[in-house]
Structures are given as C-alpha cells and as structure tokens.
C-alpha positions in Angstrom: 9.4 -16.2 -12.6 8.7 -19.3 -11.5 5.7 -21.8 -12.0 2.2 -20.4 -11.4 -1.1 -21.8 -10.9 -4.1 -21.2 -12.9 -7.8 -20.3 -10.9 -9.3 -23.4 -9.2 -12.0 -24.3 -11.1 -15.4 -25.8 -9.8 -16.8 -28.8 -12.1 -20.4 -29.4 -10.7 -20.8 -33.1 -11.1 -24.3 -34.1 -11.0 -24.9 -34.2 -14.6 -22.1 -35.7 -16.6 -23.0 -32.9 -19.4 -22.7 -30.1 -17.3 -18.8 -31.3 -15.6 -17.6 -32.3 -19.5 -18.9 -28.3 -20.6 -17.3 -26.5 -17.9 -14.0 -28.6 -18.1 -13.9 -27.5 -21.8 -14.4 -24.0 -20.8 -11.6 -24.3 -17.9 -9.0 -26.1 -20.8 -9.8 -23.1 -23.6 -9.9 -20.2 -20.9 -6.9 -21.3 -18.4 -3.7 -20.0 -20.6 -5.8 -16.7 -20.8 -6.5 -16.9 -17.0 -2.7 -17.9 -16.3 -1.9 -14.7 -18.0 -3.9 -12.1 -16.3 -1.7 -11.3 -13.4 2.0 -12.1 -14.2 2.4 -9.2 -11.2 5.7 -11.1 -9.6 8.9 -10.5 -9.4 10.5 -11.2 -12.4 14.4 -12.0 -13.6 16.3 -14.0 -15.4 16.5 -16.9 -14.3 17.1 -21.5 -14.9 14.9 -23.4 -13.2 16.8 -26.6 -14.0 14.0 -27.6 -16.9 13.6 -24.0 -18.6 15.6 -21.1 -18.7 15.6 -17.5 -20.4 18.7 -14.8 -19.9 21.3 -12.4 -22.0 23.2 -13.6 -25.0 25.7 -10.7 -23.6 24.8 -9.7 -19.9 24.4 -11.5 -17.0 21.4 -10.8 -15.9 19.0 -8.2 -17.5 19.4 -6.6 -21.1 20.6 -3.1 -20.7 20.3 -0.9 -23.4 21.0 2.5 -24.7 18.9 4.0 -27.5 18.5 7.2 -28.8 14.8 8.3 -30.1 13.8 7.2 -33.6 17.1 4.5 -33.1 16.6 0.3 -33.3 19.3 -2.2 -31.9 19.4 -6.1 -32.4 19.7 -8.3 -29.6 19.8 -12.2 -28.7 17.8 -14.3 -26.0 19.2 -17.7 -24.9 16.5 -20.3 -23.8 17.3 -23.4 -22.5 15.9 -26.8 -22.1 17.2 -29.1 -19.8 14.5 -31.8 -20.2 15.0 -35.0 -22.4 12.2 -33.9 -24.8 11.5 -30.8 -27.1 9.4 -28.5 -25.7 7.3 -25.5 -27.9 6.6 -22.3 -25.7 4.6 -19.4 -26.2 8.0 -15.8 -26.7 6.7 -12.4 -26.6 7.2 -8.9 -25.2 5.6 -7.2 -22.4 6.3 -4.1 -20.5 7.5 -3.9 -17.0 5.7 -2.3 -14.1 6.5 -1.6 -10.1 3.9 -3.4 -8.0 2.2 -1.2 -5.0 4.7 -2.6 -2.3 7.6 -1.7 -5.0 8.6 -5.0 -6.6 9.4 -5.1 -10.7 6.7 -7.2 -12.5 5.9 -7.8 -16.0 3.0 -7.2 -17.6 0.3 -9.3 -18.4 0.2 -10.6 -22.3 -3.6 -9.4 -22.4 -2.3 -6.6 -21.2 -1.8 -2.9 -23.2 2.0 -2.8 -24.3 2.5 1.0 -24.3 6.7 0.9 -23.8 9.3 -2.0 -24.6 6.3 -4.2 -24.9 5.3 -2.7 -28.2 8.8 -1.4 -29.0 10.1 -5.5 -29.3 9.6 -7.5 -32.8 10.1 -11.4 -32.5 10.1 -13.8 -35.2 7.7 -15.9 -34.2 5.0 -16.1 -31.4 6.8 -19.6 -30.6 9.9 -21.0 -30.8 10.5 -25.2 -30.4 13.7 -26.0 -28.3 15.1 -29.1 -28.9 16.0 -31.5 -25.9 18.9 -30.6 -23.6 19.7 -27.7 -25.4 19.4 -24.1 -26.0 18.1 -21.9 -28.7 18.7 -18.3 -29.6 16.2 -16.0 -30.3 16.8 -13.1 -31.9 14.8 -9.8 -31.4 14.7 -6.4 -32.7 14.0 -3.1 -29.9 13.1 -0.3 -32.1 12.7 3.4 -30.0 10.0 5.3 -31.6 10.7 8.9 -32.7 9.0 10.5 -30.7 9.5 8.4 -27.7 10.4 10.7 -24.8 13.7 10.9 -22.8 14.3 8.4 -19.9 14.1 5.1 -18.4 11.6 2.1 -20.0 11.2 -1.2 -18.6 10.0 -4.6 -19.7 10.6 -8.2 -21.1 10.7 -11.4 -22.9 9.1 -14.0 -21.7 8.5 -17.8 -22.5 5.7 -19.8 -21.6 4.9 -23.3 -21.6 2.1 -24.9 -22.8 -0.7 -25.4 -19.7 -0.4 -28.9 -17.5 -3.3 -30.3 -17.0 -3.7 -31.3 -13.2 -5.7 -33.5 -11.8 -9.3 -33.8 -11.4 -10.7 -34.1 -7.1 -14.2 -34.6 -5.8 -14.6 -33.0 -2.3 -17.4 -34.3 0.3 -19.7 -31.6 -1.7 -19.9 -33.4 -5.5 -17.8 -30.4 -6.7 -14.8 -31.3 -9.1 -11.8 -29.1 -8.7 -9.2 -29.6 -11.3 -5.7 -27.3 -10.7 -3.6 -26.4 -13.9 -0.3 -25.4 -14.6 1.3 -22.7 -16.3 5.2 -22.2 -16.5 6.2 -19.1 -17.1 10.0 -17.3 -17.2 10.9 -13.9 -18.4 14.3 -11.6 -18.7 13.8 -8.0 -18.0 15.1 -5.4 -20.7 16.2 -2.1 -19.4 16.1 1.0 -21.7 17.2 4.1 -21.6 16.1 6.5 -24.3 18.7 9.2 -24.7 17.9 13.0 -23.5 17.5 15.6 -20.4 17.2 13.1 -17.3 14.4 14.4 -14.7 14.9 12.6 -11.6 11.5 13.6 -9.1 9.8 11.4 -6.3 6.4 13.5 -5.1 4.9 12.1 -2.0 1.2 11.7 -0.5 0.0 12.4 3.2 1.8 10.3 6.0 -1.1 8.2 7.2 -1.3 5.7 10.2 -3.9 3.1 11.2 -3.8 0.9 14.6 -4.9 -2.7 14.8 -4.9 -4.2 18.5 -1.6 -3.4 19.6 -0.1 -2.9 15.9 0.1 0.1 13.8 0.9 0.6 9.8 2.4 3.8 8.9 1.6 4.0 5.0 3.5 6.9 2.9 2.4 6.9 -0.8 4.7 8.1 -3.5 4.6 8.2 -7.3 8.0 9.0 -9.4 6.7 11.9 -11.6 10.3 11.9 -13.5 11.4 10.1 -15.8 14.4 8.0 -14.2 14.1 4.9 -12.5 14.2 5.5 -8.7 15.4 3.6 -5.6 13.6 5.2 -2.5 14.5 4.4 1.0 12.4 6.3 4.2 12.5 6.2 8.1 10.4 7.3 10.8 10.7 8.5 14.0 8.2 8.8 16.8 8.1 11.8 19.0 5.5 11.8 21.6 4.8 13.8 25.2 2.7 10.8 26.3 3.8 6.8 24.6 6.2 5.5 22.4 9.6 7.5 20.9 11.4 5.4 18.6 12.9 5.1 14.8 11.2 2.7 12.6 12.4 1.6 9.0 9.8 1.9 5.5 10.5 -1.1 3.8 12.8 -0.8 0.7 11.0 -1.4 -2.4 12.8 -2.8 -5.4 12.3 0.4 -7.3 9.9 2.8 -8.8 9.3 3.5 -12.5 8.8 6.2 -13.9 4.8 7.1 -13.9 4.5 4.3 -11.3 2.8 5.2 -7.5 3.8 3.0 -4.6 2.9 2.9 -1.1 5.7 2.5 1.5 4.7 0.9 4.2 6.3 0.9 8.0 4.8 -1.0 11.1 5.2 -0.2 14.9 4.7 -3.7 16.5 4.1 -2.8 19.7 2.3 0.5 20.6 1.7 2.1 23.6 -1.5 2.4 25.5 -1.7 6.2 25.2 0.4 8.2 22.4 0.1 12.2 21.9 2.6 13.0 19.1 4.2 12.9 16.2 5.8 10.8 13.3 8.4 12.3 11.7 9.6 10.7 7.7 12.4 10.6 6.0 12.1 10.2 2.4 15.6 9.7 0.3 16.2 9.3 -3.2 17.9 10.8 -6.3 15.6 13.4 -6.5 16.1 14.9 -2.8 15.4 14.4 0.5 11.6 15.2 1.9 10.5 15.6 5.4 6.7 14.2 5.9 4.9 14.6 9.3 1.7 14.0 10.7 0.2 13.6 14.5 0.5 10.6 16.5 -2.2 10.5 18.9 -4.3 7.7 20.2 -6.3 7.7 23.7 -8.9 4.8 24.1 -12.4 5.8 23.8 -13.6 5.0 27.5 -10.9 6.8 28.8 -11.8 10.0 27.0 -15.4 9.3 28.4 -13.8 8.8 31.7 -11.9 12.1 31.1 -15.3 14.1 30.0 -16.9 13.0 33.1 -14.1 13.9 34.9 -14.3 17.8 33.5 -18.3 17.9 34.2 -17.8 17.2 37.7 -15.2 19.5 38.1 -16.9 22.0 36.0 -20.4 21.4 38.5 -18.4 21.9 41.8 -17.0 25.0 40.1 -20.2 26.4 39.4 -22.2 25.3 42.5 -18.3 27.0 44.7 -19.2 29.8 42.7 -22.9 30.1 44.0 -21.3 29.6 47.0 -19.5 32.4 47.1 -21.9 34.5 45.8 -24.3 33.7 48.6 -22.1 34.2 51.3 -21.1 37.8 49.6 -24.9 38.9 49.8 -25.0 37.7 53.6 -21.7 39.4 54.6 -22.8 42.6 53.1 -26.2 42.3 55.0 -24.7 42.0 58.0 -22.4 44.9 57.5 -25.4 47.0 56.8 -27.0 46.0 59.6 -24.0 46.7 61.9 -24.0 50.5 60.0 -27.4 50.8 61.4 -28.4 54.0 63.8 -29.4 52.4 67.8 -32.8 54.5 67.5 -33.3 52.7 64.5 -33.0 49.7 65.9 -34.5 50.4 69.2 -37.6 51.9 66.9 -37.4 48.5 64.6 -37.3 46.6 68.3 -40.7 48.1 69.6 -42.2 47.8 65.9 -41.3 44.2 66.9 -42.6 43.9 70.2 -46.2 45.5 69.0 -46.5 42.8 66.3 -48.5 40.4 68.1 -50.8 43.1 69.8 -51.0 43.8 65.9 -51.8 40.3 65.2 -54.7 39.8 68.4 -56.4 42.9 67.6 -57.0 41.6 64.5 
C-alpha cells in the first residue's frame, strides 16, 4: 500500500462561518473517509519513511492452523524518518477485487475471517526515530472455523496530513489530505478436506466502435485459494478468427466472484460466429461458448429490402405464369374445336351487327 488521498472537499467561502464548519467536518471525518476503500493491492512493503513485513518470512505471514488452534506471531515496523511517529495497527480481512487483485479490507469494514481472528495489543503503537518496533500478535482459529484458505492483514496507518487549502476562479476552497497507509498480508490455512471448485457465468460480449470486451464471470465456490487463467478463440464464417488472452487475475478467494475480462482491439465489419473459452485452474478445465455475430443495422435494412424485392418479383413471375397457363390452355381448347362449330360461331358473328341495326 502506498499513500492515498482522502475525498476532495469543497469549503464554500462566502461566509467565513460556513468554510471554518465544513473544514472541521472534513478534519474529524477524513481518517474515516481515507478508510472506506483500502480496495488496492496490498503487500508488504518499505517505502523508505514506513515499513510493515514478517518477523520470519519474506514477504507475507503464512500460517497453518488447525480449528479451535491459536499461534503467536511478530510484525516488524520501521521508521526511517528522524522523528517518532504513532500509527493507527489493526487487523482486517483480505478480499479479491472484481478484476482479481488482493485487497484488504476497509477498518469500517465487517471482519468476518483473520480480521476478527487477530488480537493486538494496542490500537497504536509509537516507533521511535530510525528504527523499528515489533509488534506482537496473537491469530486464534475459532472452533468451528471451516476447513480451507483465509486471507487478511495488519496494517499501519499514519495520522492524516493536512494539505493545503486552494481557491479556484468559483470562491470554492478545496483542501486535499493525506493518509499513509501500509499493510502485510497473512495467509491462513485452516486444516481439513480441501475443495478446490471455480463455477463460471455466461460468456458475454459487448462492442464499442471498433473494440469489443469479452467478459467471463467466475466465483470460487471451494474453499482453496485459486489462480485462474482463460483464452479465447474466435471462430467465424464471416470476420475475425483469432486467439485472445483473459487477463490473469492475481487470484480468487474463496467465496469471492470476479469478472475476467478479454478485449478484441480491432473487430471486423461483419462477424457470424463464435467465441470459444478456456477456463483453467485447480479445479478443472471448462469450455464456455457463446455466438459471435455482429452485422450493422443499415445493412440488415439494406438486406430486408433486398428480400422484399426479390420476394415481389417472385410473386408478380408467379402471376405471370399463372396467366400465361390460363391463355395457353384457351388456345388449346380452341384449336380442339369442331370446323361446324366454328363456321356456326363465324355466321353467329357475321349476323351481329344486322342484330345490332334491327334494334
């Protein structure tokens, strides 16, 4: 973790009264605000001024606990600058973000895990100047904790920095503070039966000008920690046929849903398809498809028109034909006809006008 701002703040200035009330609400509420969304990566890590990591390990505290079992266990925070500094220590649980990075938990937030399964001494520790302190922690597994993999972490906070107070061309103050913040994740693994199982969503797509997002959703519904990869391919009669790559997330936690994400920078003007996924992980191998098919609307309109016009001349060839059946089987009649007949039908023709003058 690294530092983080706190919300920009607006101090309306036209009435001295109203700026020094909000700037007291924005000192009292910004460590709270700071804390809302620690949801970035987090590790152990020395910024050159603070620094939190393993008494024993070298990165993360990995530990293995059977249920209704506790363990002790040391933090080393350092100090680098040339004063004391007193920070905020506590425990939090860990999380996987919806693009699959490890975060902690926010303080405000609900400790369910490791979060609530960590006892500190304190709720601060002071650490002299250039040097480091140990703090000491106890991780006790409930009872009745289930079987599997638990993540969270310690975390040290500074005290806010106030930042400085600007006018823009509007008569609004804005005033931007600062809240450093490290943490050192804490792996668990609670001894029993380990169920490793990745279930998946529907293989979805979406295009944006000449860009589309292929988004695969999966939630770890076991209870060991996963690390997914997935591919696609694109098969099509009609556009683009290539292999694309999901991006990697970090990992998933158990209980924890994720959306896989995998982009197509370039598609083609017309695509009638298929994309074809790979999913991979501990817990199998899963094949996820879905149709690929895109046609712009005016040339489907062009395309309609294109099938009534052919659909008219078929109907008015079909008239057509029709009509010229009725007149070729007059005229065979006709030919079939007796020559009294016709020479009768002939005089009954040639009387027709004395017919017509008599009358």
């Amino acid at each position: 973790m690294s530092h983080r701002p706190a919300v920009r703040r607006p101090l309306r200035a036209p009435r001295l009264l109203h700026r020094l009330a909000l700037a007291a609400v924005v000192v009292v509420l910004a460590p709270l605000l700071a804390t809302v969304a620690i949801a970035a990566p987090a590790a152990a890590i020395d910024d050159g001024t603070l620094g939190i990591r393993p008494e024993l390990e070298s990165d993360f505290f990995h530990i293995d606990l059977a249920p209704g079992a506790a363990i002790e266990a040391n933090a080393i925070v350092s100090n680098h600058t040339d004063a004391p500094v007193t920070l905020l220590n506590y425990a939090v649980d860990g999380q996987s973000t919806e693009q699959g990075a490890f975060a902690l938990a926010a303080q405000s937030d609900v400790q369910t895990a490791v979060g609530s399964w960590v006892t500190l001494d304190a709720a601060s520790i002071t650490i002299p100047a250039n040097s480091e302190l140990t703090v000491p922690f106890r991780l006790s597994v409930p009872a009745t904790a289930t079987p599997g993999d638990y993540a969270g972490g310690l975390i040290i906070q500074s005290p806010p920095v106030e930042g400085a107070t600007t006018t823009d061309s509007g008569d609004a103050a804005l005033r931007l503070d600062v809240i450093q913040r490290q943490g050192v994740r804490i792996y668990l693994t609670v001894a029993g039966t380990a169920k490793t199982q990745l279930s998946h969503g529907t293989l979805s797509w979406e295009r944006s000008g000449d860009e589309v997002t292929f988004t695969l959703p999966i939630e770890n519904t076991g209870n060991t920690i996963l690390y997914p990869t997935a591919h696609l391919g694109l098969n099509s009669l009609i556009g683009v046929t290539t292999e694309l790559q999901f991006a990697t997330p970090e990992s998933i936690l158990p209980g924890a849903t994720l959306n896989l994400e995998a982009t197509l920078p370039q598609a083609a003007f017309i695509q009638v398809g298929s994309a074809d996924a790979e999913l991979i992980s501990d817990a199998g191998t899963e094949q996820i498809s879905t149709t690929f098919n895109y046609v712009p609307w005016w040339i489907l309109l062009i395309l309609l028109l294109l099938v009534a016009l052919i659909a008219f001349g078929a109907w008015r060839l079909t008239v057509f034909v029709r009509r010229a059946r009725r007149a070729l089987a007059q005229v065979a009649q006709t030919a079939q006809t007796p020559q009294a007949d016709l020479a009768e039908l002939a005089d009954s023709d040639n009387d027709a006008p004395l017919r017509r003058l008599r009358r």
